[in-house]
N, C-alpha and C positions, 0 to 999 in steps of 0.2 A: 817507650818500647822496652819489654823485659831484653834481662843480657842473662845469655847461656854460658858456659864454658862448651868446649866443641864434645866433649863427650856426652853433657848435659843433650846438648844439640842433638843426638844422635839417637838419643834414647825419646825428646819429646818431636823432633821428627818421625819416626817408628811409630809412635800413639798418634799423632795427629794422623797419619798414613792410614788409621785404622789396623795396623797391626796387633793380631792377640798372642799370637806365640813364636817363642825365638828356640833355635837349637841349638845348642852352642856348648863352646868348651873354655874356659878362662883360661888366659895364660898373662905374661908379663907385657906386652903390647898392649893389652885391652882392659888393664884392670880397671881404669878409669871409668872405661863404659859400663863397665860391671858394678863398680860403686854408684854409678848414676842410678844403675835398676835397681840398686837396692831394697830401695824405698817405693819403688813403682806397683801399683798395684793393679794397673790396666793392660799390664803385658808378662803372659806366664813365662819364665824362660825355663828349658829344658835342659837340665842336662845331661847331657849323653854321655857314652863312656868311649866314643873312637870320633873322630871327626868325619872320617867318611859316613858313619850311619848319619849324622846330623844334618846332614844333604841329602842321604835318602829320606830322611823322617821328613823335612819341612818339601820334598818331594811329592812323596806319598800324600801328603797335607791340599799342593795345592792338587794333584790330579782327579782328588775324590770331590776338592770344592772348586775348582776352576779361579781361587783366590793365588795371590803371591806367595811363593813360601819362603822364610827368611832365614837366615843362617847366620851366627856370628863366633869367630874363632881368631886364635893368636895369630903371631904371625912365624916365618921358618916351618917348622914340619906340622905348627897344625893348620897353616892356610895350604900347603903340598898333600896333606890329606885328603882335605876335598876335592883332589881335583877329577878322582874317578866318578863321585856323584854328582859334580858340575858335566862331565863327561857325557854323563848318562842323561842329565837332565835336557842337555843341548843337543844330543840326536834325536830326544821324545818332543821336542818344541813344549818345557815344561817351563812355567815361568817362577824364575827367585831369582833372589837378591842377598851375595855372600859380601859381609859385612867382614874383612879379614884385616889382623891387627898390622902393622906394619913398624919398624923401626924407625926413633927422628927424621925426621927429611934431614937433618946435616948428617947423619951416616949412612944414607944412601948409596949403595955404590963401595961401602969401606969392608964389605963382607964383616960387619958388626953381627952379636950372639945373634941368633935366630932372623940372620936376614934371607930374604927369597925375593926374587923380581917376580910379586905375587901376578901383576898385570904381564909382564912376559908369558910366565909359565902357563897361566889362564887362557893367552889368548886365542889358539886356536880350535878352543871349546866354549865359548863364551860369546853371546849377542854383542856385549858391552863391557869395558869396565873403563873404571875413574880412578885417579891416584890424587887424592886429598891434598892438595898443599896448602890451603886456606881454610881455619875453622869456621869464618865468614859465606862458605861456602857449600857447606852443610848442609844446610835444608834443601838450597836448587836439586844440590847433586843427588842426594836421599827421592827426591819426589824424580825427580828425571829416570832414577833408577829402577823406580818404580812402573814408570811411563815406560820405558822402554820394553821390559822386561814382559809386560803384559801386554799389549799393543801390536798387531801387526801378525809376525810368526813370533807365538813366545819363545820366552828362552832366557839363561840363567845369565845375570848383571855381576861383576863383581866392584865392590867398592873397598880400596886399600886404605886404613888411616892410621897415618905414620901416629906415632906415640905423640908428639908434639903438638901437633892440632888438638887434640885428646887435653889438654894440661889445663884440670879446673882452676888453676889459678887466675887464668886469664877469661876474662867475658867478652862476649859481641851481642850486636842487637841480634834476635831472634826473630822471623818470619819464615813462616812455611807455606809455600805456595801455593792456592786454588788450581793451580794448572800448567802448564810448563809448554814454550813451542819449541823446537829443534827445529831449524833450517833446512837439516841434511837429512830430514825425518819425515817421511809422511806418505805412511802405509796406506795402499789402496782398497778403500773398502766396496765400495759399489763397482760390481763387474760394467765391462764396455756393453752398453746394448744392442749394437745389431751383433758382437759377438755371441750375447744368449739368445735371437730372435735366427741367428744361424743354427745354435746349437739347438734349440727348440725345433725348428723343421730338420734337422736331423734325428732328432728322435722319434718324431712320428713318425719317420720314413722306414726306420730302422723296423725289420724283420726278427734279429734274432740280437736283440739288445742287451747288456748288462751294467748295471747299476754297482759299481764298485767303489767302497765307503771306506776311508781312511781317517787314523785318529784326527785329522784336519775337521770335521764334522761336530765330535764331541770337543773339541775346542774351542769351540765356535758356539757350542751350547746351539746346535743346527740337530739333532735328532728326532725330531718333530718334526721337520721341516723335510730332513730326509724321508719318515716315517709317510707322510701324504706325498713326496712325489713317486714313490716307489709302486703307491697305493692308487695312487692318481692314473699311473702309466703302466700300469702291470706286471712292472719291471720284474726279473729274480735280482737279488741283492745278495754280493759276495763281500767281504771281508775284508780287509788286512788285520794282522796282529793286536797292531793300534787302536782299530774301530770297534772292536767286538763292543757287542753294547748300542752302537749307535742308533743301530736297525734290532727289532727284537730277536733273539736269537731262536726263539718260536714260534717264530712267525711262519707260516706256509710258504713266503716268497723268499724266506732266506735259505741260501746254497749250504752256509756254512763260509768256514775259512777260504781261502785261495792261498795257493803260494807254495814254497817247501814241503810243507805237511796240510797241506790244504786239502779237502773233500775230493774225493772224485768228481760229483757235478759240478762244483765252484771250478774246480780248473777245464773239468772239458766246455763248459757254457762260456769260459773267458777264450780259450783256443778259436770258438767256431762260434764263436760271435762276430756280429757285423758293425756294429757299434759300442764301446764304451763310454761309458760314462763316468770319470771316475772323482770324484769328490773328498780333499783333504787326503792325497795320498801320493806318495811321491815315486812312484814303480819301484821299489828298491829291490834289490839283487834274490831277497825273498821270497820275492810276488816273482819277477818275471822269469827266471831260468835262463836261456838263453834269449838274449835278448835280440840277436837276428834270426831268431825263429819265433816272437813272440807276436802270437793273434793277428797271422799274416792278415788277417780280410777285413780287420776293426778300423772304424774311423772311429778317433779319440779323441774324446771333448773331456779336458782337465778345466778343473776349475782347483785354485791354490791363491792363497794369499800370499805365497811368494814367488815373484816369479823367475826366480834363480832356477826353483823347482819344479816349472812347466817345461817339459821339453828336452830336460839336463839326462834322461834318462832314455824316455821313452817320446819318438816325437808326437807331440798334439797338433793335429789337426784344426781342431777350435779351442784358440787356448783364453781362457778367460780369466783374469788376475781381480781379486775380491775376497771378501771371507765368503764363507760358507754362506752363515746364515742371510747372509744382504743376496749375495745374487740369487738362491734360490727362493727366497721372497720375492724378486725380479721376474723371475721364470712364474711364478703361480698369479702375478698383477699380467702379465702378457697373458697369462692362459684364460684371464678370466672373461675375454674378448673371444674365444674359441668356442669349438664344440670339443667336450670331453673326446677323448679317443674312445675307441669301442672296446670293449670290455674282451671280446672273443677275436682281436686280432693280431694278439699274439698266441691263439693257440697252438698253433702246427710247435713253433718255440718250446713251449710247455709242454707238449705231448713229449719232443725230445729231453728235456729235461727230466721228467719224467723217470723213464726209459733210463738214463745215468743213476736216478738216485735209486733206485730197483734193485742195483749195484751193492746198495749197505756197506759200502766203504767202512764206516766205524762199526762192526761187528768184531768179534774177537772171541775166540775160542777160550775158555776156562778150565781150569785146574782141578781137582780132590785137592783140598787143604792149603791151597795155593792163592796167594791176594794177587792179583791182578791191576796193576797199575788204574788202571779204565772203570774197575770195580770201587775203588777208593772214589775216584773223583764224582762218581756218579752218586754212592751213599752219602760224598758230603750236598751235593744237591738234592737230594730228597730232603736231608736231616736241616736245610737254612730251607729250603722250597723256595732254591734257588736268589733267596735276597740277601745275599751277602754280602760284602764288601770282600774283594778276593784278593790279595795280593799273593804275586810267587817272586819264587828267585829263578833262575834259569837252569832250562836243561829240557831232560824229558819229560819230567813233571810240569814244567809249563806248557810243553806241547800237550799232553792228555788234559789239563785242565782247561787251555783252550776248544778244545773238541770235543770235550766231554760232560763241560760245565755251560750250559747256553745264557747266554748275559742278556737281557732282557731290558735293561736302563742302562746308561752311559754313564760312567765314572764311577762304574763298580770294578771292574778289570784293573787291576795295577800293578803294571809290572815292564820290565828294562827290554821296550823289542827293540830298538834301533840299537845300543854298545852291546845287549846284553850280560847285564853285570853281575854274576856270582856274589852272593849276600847283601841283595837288595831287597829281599821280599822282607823280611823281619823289620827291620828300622821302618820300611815305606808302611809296612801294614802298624805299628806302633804312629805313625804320623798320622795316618788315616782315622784313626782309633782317639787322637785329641781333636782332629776335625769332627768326628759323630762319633761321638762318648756311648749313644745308645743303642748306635747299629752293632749286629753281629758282625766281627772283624778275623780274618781269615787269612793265615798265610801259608802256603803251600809251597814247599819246599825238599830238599834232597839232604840225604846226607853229610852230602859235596859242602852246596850253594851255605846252610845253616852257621856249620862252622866258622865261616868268614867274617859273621856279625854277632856270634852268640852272644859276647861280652851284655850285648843290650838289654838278653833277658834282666841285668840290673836294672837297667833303667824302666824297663816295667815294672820292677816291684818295688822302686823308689817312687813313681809316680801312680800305683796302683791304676796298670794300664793292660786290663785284660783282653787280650787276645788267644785263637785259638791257632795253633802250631800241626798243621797236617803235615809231616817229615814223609816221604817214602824212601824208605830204608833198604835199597838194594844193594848197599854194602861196594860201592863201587861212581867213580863218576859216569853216568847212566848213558847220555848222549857222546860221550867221548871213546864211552866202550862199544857203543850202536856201528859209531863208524871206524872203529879199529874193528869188529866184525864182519862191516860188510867192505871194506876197501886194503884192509891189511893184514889180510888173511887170515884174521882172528888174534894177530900177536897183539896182545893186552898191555899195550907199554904205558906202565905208571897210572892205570886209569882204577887198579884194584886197590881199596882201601881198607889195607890189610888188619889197621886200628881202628875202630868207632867206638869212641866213649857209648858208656851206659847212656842214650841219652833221656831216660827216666829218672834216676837218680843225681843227674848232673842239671834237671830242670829242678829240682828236690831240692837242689843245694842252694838254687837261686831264691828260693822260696815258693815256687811253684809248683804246680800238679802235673803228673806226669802216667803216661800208660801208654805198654804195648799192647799192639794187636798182631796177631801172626797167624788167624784163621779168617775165612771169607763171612763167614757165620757169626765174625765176634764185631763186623763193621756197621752196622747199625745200633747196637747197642752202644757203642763205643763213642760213636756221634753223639747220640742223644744223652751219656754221662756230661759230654764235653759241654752241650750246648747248657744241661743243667746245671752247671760250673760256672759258666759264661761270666761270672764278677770276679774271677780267677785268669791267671795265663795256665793253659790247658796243653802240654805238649801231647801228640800222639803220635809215637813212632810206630808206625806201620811197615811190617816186614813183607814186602813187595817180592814178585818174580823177578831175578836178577838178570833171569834172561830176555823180557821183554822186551820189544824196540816198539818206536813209534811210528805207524803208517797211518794213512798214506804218504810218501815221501817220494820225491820228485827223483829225476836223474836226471843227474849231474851234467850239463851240455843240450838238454834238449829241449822239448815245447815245453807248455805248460803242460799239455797231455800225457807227457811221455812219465811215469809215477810206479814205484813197485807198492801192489795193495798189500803185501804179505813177503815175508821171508822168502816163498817159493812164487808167488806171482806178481807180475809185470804187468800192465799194459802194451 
């Protein structure tokens, strides 16, 4: 049997794992492992220039392939670094695996140079983590963490190796394992069946039903699946943040979003519906508003692969624990014993629905000479026709590009809904971009959110990793000044950014292409330079109305219904 050193271990564990790319940053913990890649030629390692972006990048990596994303960093402040993008990966259910260096196991505990109780600090963001004491132990843990990580509800693994395990000098027999069981493990994948032969005579019964899709769905690689029951049963199909994508976003039976800034139909069709149905989505404070006034008259049939998450929020009625895609292959082998439902028996439903969408909720008033938030997001879908890989950072920009950008395939959308993390959209969309080298790659961002990860534009021009950079430039943090506008009586505390670098000149410096826009007339052209550049990173700073906010927007304490469409209108 071949003998490895445990760093050796670490690196031909990783390649047997099918790993192609690593994010990482070298430090004095890990050199070992870094010496093992040396020579490796089956696994590109990236280096990045902050360790938080290298949890977004191998983020953004798995959300666009539904693959692991892998991460490896020193230990003391560059395993503390990640811990905002493990953060964010574990409210999104994203699955990786942070490979972080650690001190000897004998100075554990001596507060020796760069030590951190990396599994402490990790863990109440974290599936899983392992602290290496055995370099014998290597591969199990490596493939376990792997297992874990992707299986079940995903979510980010951390694995700590102290220096010593790491010490080429020493060898063990090497084996990497076909498969791995855990005792204490074992996710439910096939739903209970008379639970879904309950929930199936509730939805024929149901009148005035809705079909409400949660990144749980595209997780699951269930969007097809969603796509015929929706199509099956007449359903309208509303959103979460997470899902967009799932269901075609133009589709005639999509509402749109739900939630905070959700559609006016998507939220009155969830208020005065009689049944939910809702699919890989966990009500979170986003979606429901107040939650004892939420969709008094709905019976709720959740279906979740976790089911910590059935119930925790919102109570279900018919709760069904499965992935996605198993039980609703369950529901269509039942139906196949039926008579289809009738095509026209949900119309009175749809008449109403109707009726709301007439409303034109996303309409918006225009300027002479003025960019409009809503106007950007729209020009960059015409200028991809819509097939883009989209990544944002957070704010108002990501609400417009939500509502404004219709996603039509699943693992196009990528971006921080559950922590929402300010300078995530850069590093995730650069991750995205080594996952599909050839798709158009997009990241849409603020003045704010940019600056948090800019350092990276090096590392696209070290790894010649073009992306295109849509900034909306309102000279202010956007959503933060929205609601010091409407709830603090306009006092602007700390939200004005009284500095903005050139950020043309300062994309210039990185090596990259860079151009303002500051008229409405100059944003299709502007596109199509960018998109003709496309082998380039392309910033475009775009000078937005400062005073724009994003509607529709819920208020604060009430139904789902209760939404201001405009500055001066309410519901």
């Amino acid at each position: 049997m071949e003998k490895l050193s445990g760093a050796e271990m670490v690196v031909r564990s990783l390649q047997d794992q099918g790993v192609k790319h690593i994010f990482g940053y070298p430090g004095g913990s890990v050199l070992d492992i870094y010496d093992a890649l040396f020579d490796n030629s089956d696994i590109e390692h990236v280096l990045v220039r902050h360790e938080q972006a290298a949890v977004h990048m191998a983020d953004g990596y798995a959300r666009s392939t539904g693959e692991v994303g892998t991460v490896l960093v020193t230990s003391g402040p560059g395993a503390t670094n990640t811990i905002t993008g493990i953060a964010t990966a574990y409210m999104d259910s994203i699955p990786l695996v942070i490979l972080s260096g650690q001190v000897a196991t004998s100075l554990i505990g001596d507060d020796a140079f760069q030590e951190t109780d990396m599994v402490g600090v990790s863990r109440p963001v974290v599936k899983h983590s392992f602290l290496v004491k055995n370099a014998a132990d290597i591969p199990t843990i490596i493939k376990k963490a792997y297992y874990i990580a992707s299986t079940g509800r995903p979510g980010p693994v951390v694995v700590d190796l102290p220096k010593d395990i790491q010490n080429p000098q020493q060898k063990f027999p090497y084996h990497y394992p076909e498969s791995v069981s855990l005792r204490s493990y074992n996710p439910t994948v096939k739903g209970h069946t008379g639970q879904i032969k309950k929930a199936l005579r509730a939805l024929l019964k149901a009148k005035q039903p809705v079909l409400y899709v949660g990144g749980g769905a595209i997780l699951a690689n269930a969007s097809e699946a969603v796509r015929d029951l929706a199509h099956q049963f007449h359903l309208p199909v509303t959103s979460t943040l997470m899902g967009l994508g799932a269901f075609a976003g133009d589709d005639p039976q999509f509402l749109g979003m739900l939630g905070m800034h959700g559609t006016y139909e998507a939220n009155l069709a969830m208020h005065h519906s009689d049944l939910i149905f809702a699919i890989g989505a966990r009500f979170d404070d986003r979606v429901t508003n107040n939650v004892a006034k939420f969709c008094p008259d709905a019976t709720v049939i959740h279906i979740d692969i976790d089911p910590t998450s059935i119930s925790k929020t919102i109570a279900a009625d018919i709760p069904i624990v499965g992935t996605v895609d198993a039980v609703l292959a369950q529901i269509q082998e039942l139906m196949a014993s039926r008579e289809p439902p009738e095509a026209t028996r949900l119309d009175p439903w749809w008449q109403q629905i109707k009726q709301w969408r007439a409303k034109e909720c996303l309409k918006y008033a225009t300027k002479e000479n003025v960019i409009k938030p809503q106007q950007v997001i729209e020009a960059l879908y015409r200028a991809t026709d819509g097939d883009a890989y989209v990544a944002s950072d957070v704010g108002q920009h990501q609400m417009f590009t939500a509502l404004y950008y219709p996603f039509n395939k699943p693992r196009r959308w990528i971006n921080s809904g559950g922590l929402g993390t300010m300078g995530f959209g850069l590093p995730a969309a650069v991750g995205v971009k080594f996952a599909h080298p050839q798709a158009t790659v997009v990241c849409v961002t603020g003045d704010g959110s940019i600056q948090m990860n800019i350092q990276e534009l090096s590392t696209c021009m070290q790894y010649h990793i073009p992306v295109i950079i849509v900034s909306l430039n309102n000279r202010s943090l956007g959503m933060v000044k929205q609601w010091q506008k409407m709830f603090y009586g306009g006092r602007q505390s700390q939200s004005y950014m009284e500095s903005v670098p050139d950020f043309v000149k300062l994309a210039q410096a990185y090596g990259h292409l860079g151009i303002q826009v500051s008229a409405p007339d100059q944003l299709d052209d502007a596109f199509k330079w960018a998109l003709a550049n496309r082998d380039r990173v392309v910033f475009m700073d775009i000078l937005v109305d400062p005073e724009e906010h994003v509607y529709p927007m819920q208020i604060k304490a009430g139904t789902m219904q209760d939404m201001w469409l405009s500055k001066t209108e309410r519901t």
